[in-house]
C-alpha positions as a printed Julia matrix, in Angstrom:
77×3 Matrix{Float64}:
 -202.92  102.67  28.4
 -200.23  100.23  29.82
 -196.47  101.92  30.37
 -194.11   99.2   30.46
 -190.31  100.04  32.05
 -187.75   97.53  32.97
 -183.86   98.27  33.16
 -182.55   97.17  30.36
 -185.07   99.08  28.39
 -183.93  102.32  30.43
 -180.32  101.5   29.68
 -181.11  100.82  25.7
 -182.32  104.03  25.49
 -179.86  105.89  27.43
 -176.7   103.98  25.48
 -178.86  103.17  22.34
 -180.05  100.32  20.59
 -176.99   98.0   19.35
 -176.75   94.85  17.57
 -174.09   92.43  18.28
 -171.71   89.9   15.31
 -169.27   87.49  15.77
 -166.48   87.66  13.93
 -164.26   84.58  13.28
 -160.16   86.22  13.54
 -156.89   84.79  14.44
 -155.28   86.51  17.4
 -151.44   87.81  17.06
 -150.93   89.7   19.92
 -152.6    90.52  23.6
 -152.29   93.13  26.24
 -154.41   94.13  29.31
 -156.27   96.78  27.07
 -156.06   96.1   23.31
 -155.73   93.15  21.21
 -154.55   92.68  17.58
 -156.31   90.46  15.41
 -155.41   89.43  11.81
 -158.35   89.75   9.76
 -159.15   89.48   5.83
 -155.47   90.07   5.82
 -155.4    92.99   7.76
 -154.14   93.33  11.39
 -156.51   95.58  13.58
 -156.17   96.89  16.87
 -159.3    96.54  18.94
 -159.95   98.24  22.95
 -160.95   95.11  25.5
 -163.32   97.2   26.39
 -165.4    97.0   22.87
 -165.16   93.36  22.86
 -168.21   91.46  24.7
 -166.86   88.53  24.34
 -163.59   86.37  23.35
 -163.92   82.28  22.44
 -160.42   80.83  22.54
 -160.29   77.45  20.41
 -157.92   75.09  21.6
 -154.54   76.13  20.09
 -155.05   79.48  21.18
 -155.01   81.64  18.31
 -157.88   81.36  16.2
 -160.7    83.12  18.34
 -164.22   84.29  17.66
 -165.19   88.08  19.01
 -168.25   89.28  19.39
 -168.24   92.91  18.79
 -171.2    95.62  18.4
 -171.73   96.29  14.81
 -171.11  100.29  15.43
 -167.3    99.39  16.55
 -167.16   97.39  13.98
 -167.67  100.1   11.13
 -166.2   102.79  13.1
 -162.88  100.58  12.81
 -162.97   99.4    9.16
 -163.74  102.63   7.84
């Protein structure tokens, strides 16, 4: 019998298993901790620190976030 360990399969199991979507948005406003987004015709305020990852197109305010699916139904519930 063959263990196999590495880190991130150590950290998945302390923090549990996520999986990641992108979600096409247009920004409306920006701080250093949250940022509102206008979505489906809703505005929503999300925590920087649940966002992996912002793409900025070039006019600035339609972005794509890419956001762990958990968040994501915690906040649209």
């Amino acid at each position: 019998m063959m263990l196999w360990f590495n880190l991130k399969f150590i950290l998945n199991r302390l923090y549990g298993f996520y999986d990641y979507i992108w979600i096409d948005c247009t920004l409306v406003k920006e701080t250093q901790k949250v940022i509102l987004i206008m979505f489906d015709d809703r505005e929503i305020w999300f925590p920087k620190a649940w966002i992996v990852k912002i793409k900025r197109d070039k006019n600035g305010y339609t972005i794509r976030i890419k956001i762990s699916q958990y968040n994501w139904a915690k906040k649209m519930s």
